[in-house]
C-alpha positions in Angstrom: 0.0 0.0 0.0 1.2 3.6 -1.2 2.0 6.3 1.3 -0.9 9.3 1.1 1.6 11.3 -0.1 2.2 8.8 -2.6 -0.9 8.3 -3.5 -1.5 12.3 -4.1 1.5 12.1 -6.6 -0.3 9.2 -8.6 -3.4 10.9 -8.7 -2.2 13.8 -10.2 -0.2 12.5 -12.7 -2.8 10.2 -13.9 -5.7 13.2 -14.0 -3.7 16.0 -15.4 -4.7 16.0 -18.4 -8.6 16.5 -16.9 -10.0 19.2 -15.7 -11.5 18.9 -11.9 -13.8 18.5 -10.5 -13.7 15.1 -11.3 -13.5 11.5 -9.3 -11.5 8.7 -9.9 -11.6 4.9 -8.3 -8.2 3.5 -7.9 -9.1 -0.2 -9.2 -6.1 -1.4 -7.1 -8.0 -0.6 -3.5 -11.4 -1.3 -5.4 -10.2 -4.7 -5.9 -8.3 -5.3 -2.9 -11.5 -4.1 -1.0 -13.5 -6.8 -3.0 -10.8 -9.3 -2.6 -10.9 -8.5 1.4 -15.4 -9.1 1.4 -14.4 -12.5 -0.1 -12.5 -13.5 2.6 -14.2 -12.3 5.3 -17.6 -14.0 4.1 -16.0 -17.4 4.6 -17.5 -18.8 1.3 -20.6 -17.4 1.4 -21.7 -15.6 -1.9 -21.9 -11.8 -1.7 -24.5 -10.1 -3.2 -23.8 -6.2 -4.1 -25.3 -3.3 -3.3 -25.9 -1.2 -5.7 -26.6 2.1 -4.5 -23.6 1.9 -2.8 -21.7 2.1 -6.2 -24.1 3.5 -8.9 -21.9 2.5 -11.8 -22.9 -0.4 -14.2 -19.4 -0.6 -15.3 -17.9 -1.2 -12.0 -21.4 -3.8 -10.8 -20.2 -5.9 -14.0 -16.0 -5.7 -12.8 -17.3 -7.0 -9.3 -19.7 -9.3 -10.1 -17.4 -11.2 -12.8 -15.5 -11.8 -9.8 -15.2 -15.1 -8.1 -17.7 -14.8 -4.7 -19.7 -12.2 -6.1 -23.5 -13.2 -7.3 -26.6 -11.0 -7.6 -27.3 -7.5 -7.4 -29.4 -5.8 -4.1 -30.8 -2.7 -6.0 -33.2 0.3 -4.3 -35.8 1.3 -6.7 -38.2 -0.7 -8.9 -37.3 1.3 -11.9 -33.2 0.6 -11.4 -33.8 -2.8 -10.8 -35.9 -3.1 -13.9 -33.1 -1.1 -15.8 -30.4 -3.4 -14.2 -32.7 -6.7 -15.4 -32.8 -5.4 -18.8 -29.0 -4.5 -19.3 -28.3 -8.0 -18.4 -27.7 -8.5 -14.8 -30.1 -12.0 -14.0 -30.7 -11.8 -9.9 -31.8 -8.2 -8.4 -33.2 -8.3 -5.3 -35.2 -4.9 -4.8 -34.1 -4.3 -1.0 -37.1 -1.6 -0.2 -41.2 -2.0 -1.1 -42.2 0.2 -4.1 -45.1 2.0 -5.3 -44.1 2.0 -8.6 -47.3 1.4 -10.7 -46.1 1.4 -13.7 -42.5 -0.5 -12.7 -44.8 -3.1 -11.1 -46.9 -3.0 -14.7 -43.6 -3.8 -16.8 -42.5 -6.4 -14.5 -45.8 -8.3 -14.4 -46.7 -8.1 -18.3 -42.4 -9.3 -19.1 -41.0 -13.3 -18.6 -37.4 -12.0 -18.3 -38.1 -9.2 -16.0 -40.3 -11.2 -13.9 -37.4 -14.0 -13.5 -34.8 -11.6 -12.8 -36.4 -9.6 -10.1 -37.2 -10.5 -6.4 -39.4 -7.2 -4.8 -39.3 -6.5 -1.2 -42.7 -7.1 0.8 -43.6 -6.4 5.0 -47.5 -6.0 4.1 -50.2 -7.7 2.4 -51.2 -4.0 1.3 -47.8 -4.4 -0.9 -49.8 -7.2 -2.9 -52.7 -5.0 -3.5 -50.9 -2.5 -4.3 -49.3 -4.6 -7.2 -52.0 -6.6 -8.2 -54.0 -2.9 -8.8 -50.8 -2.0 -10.9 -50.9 -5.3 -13.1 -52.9 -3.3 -16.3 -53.0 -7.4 -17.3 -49.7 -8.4 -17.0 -49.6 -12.3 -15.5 -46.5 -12.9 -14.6 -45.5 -14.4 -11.2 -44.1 -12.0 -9.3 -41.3 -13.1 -7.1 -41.2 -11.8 -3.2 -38.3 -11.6 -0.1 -39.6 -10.8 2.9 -37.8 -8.4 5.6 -37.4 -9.2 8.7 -37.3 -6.3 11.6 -33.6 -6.5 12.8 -33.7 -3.6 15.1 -32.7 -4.4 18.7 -35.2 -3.8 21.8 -34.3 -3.1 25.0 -35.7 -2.5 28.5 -39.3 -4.2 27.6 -39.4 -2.6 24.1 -38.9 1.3 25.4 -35.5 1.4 23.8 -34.9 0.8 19.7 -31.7 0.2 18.3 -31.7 0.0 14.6 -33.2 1.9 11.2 -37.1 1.7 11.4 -38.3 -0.9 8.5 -39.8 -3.7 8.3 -43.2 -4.5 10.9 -42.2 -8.4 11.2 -40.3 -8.5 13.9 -41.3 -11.8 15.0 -41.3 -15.4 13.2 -44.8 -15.5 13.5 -45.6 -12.7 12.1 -43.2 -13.6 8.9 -45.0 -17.2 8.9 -48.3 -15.9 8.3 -47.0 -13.4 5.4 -45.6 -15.9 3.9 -48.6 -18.0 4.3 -50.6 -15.3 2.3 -48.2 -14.5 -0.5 -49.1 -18.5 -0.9 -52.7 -18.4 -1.1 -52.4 -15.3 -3.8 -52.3 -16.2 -7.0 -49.3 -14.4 -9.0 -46.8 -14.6 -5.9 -44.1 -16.9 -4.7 -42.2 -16.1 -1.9 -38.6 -16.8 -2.6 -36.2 -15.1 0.2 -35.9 -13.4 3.7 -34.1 -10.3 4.2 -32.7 -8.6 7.4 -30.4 -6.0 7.0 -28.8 -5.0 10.4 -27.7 -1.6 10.0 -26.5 -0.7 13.2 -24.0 -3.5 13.3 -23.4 -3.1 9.7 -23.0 0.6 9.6 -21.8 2.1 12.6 -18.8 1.8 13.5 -17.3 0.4 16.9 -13.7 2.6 17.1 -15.0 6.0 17.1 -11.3 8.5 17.3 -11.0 10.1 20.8 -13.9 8.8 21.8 -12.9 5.7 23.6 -16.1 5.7 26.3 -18.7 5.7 23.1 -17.0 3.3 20.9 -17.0 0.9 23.9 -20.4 1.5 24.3 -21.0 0.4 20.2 -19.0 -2.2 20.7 -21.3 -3.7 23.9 -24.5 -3.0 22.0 -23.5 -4.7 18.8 -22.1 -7.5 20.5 -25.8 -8.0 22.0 -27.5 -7.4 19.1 -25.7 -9.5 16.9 -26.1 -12.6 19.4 -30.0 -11.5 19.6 -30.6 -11.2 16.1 -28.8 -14.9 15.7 -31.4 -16.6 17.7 -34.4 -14.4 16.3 -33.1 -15.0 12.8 -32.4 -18.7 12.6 -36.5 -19.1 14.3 -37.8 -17.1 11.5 -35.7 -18.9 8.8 -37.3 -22.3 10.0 -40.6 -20.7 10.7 -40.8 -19.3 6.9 -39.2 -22.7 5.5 -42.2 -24.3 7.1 -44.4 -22.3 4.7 -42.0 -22.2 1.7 -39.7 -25.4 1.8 -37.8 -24.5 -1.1 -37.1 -21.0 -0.1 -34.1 -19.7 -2.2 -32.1 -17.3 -0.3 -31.4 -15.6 3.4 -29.9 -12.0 2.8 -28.0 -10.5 6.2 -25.4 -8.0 6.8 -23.8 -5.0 5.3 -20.1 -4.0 4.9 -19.2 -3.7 8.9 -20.7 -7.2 9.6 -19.4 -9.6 7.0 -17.5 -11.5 9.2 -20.1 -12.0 11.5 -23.6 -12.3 9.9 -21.3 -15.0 7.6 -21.2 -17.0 10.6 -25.0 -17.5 11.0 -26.3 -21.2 9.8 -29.5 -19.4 8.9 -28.0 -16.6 6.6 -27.4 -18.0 2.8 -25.5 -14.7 1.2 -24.1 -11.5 2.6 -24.8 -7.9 1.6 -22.3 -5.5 0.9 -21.1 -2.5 -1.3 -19.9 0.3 0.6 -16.7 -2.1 1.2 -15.7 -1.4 -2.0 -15.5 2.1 -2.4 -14.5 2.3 1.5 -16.0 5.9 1.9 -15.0 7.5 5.4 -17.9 6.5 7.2 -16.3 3.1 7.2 -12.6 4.3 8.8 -14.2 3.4 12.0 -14.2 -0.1 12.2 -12.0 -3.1 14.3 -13.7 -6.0 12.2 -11.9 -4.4 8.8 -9.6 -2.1 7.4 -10.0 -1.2 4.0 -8.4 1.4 1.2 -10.3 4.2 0.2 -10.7 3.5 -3.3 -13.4 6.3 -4.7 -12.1 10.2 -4.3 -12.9 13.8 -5.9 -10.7 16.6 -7.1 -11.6 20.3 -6.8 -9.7 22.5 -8.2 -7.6 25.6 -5.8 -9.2 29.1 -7.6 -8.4 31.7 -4.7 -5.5 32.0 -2.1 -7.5 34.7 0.5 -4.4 34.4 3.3 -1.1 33.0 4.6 -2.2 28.8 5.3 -5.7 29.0 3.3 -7.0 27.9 0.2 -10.5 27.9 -1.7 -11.6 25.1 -4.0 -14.3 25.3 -6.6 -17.4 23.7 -5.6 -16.9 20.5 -2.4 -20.2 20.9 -0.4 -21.7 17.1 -1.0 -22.9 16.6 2.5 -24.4 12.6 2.6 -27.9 11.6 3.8 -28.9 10.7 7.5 -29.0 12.7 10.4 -27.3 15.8 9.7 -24.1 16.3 11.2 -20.1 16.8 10.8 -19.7 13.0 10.2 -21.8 13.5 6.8 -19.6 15.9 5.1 -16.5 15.0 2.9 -12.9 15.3 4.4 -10.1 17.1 2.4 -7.9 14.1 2.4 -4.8 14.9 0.3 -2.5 16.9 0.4 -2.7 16.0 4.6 -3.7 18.5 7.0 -6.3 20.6 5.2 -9.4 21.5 7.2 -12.6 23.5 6.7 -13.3 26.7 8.2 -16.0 26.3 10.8 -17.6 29.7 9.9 -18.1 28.3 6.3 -17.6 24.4 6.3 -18.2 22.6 2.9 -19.8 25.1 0.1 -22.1 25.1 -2.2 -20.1 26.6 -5.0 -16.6 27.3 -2.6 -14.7 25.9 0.1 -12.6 27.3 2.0 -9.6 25.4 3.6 -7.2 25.9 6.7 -4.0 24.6 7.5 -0.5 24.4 6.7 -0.3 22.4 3.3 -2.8 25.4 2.3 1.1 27.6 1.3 2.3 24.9 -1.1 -0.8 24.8 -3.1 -1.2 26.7 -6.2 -3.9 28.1 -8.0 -5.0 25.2 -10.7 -3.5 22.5 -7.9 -6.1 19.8 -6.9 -7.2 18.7 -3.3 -8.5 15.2 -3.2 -11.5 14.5 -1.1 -13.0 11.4 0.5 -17.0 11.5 0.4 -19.0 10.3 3.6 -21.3 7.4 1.9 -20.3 5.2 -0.4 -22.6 5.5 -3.8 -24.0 9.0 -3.3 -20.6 10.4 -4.9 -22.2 9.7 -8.3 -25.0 11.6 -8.1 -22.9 14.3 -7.9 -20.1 13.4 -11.0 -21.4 12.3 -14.7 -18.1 9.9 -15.1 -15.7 7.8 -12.9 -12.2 7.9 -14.0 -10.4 4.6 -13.5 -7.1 4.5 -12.6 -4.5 2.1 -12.7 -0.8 3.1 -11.5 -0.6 6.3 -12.6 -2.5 6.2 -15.7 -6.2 6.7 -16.2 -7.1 3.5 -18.3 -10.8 4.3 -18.5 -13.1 6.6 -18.1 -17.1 5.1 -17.3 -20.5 6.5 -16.5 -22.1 6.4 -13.3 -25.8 5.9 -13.3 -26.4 10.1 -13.8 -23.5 9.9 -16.6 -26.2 7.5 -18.0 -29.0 9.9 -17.3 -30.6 7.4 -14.4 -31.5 9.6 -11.6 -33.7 7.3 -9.6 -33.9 9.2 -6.6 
């Protein structure tokens, strides 16, 4: 692995003949970071998740990889997109009211057998039997099970709010009506447990919380084991021939991998390795996806302004959401003015050495949402860019 410094030199050279902004993945991380899922799901296949790269070129580079199998998109319409591009197993991991998406997929064979959409109601059948205009094909469903930990007698919730079914019961008698409709067949069960997954356990200088993480993790992961083995048998009792059990996320490879019940492993994030993922002590991994903006004012003695830089991430709004000026070392935002809209602002040191024209290299918070913001990815190898690829919005795909 290069030194930062290193790195910066690489990614110069290899971009100067582009103008930034612009955003590059270094295919050497990218594919050490896929090589590094592999291992840690044990054999298990992965199954990726497409939002968190939003890039067909780079799905296909992952997916022709050994360990790799199947897509986990988040919108009827990409999924649909994805199906008819060529990719054969999408599993749509959120419901959809997509009439017309739900339409298409009913009234098409090869649609129909390449996408699995995500059900926790019955009202999610109406919905796309009402949407149907006709179309008779079987429609194939996962259900999602409630991963969420609750403690002190349910007062406390740990976990994203999604799925009702948080019990085996209640995923039973789902199941049991998806098989007494006509034009369903239940073929998977989903549980995606995002705060082991996606929070990470070694928080810097904060030694008290990430403790803390790590204690509630630890119980969740051995409470979600038991709860998700009983609803794995209690919806094979419905659907004997149930295809697939989808767990996990980027930060819990290792572990959800370990679960009888659990058939494939979710992950994406792991391959960009965005910096919401520095935090972790299950994984390291290389930051593979950055942005250049370009240096266009020098206001002062150790600052800098770059064109452009304010791509703050979704969630709960705070510092953890913004980009970090990552190379050259040392740069920080101004707290008056944090990341802008059409300028940054930047502090420190390295500010003096930095010309007008120069580039600083950022690392983005989540993993796919960089694309939404860049038409094209520029691959590089070495020092060389050795192609340049769409993202979905390069492909004019916005689908949310």
């Amino acid at each position: 692995m290069n030194s930062p410094a290193a790195d910066r030199a690489r990614y110069d050279r290899a971009t100067a003949h582009l103008d930034a902004p612009l955003a590059v993945v270094d295919l050497e991380a990218f594919d050490a970071n896929a090589d590094d899922l592999v291992r840690r799901a044990g054999g298990k296949p992965l199954r990726v998740a497409s939002k968190s790269v939003r890039c067909r070129a780079l799905l296909e580079r992952v997916l022709a990889r050994p360990g790799f199998a199947g897509i986990m998109s988040y919108t009827l319409a990409e999924s649909l997109w994805l199906a008819r591009s060529g990719f054969e197993d999408v599993l749509l991991a959120y419901p959809s009211a997509d009439r017309g998406g739900f339409a298409e997929l009913a009234a098409d064979p090869k649609l129909a057998a390449a996408v699995t959409v995500m059900i926790d109601d019955p009202a999610q059948l109406e919905l796309v039997d009402r949407a149907r205009d006709g179309g008779t094909q079987e429609v194939r469903v996962c259900l999602e099970l409630d991963t969420a930990l609750h403690l002190f007698g349910g007062r406390v919730r740990v976990g994203a709010r999604r799925s009702p079914l948080r019990e085996p019961a209640q995923l039973a008698s789902l199941a049991r009506t998806v098989a007494a409709r006509p034009g369903f067949r239940v073929v998977g069960l989903m549980g995606y447990e995002g705060h082991v997954a996606g929070v990470g356990d070694a928080l810097a200088g904060r030694p008290l919380r990430s403790r803390a993480i790590r204690l509630m993790q630890g119980a969740a992961r051995k409470e979600l084991a038991a709860r998700r083995a009983e609803a794995v048998r209690a919806v094979r009792a419905v659907v004997p021939d149930l295809e697939f059990v989808n767990g996990g996320g980027t930060g819990s490879v290792q572990q959800t991998a370990a679960e009888d019940a659990v058939t494939e492993i979710a992950a994406g994030s792991g391959l960009y390795v965005p910096r919401l993922f520095d935090n972790y002590t299950s994984f390291r991994g290389r930051p593979a996806a950055l942005f250049a903006q370009p240096v266009v004012r020098r206001p002062g003695v150790g600052v800098v302004t770059v064109l452009g830089g304010g791509y703050p991430a979704s969630g709960a709004a705070g510092a953890d959401r913004l980009p970090v000026p990552y190379l050259p070392q040392g740069l920080r935002y101004d707290p008056q003015e944090g990341a802008g809209e059409v300028q940054t602002p930047l502090l420190g040191s390295p500010a003096d050495d930095l010309l007008i024209g120069d580039r600083v290299w950022f690392r983005h918070a989540k993993a796919g949402e960089l694309c939404e913001r860049f038409d094209a990815l520029h691959l590089v190898e070495g020092d060389r860019v050795t192609a340049t690829v769409p993202t979905y919005r390069g492909e004019g795909r916005t689908f949310l």
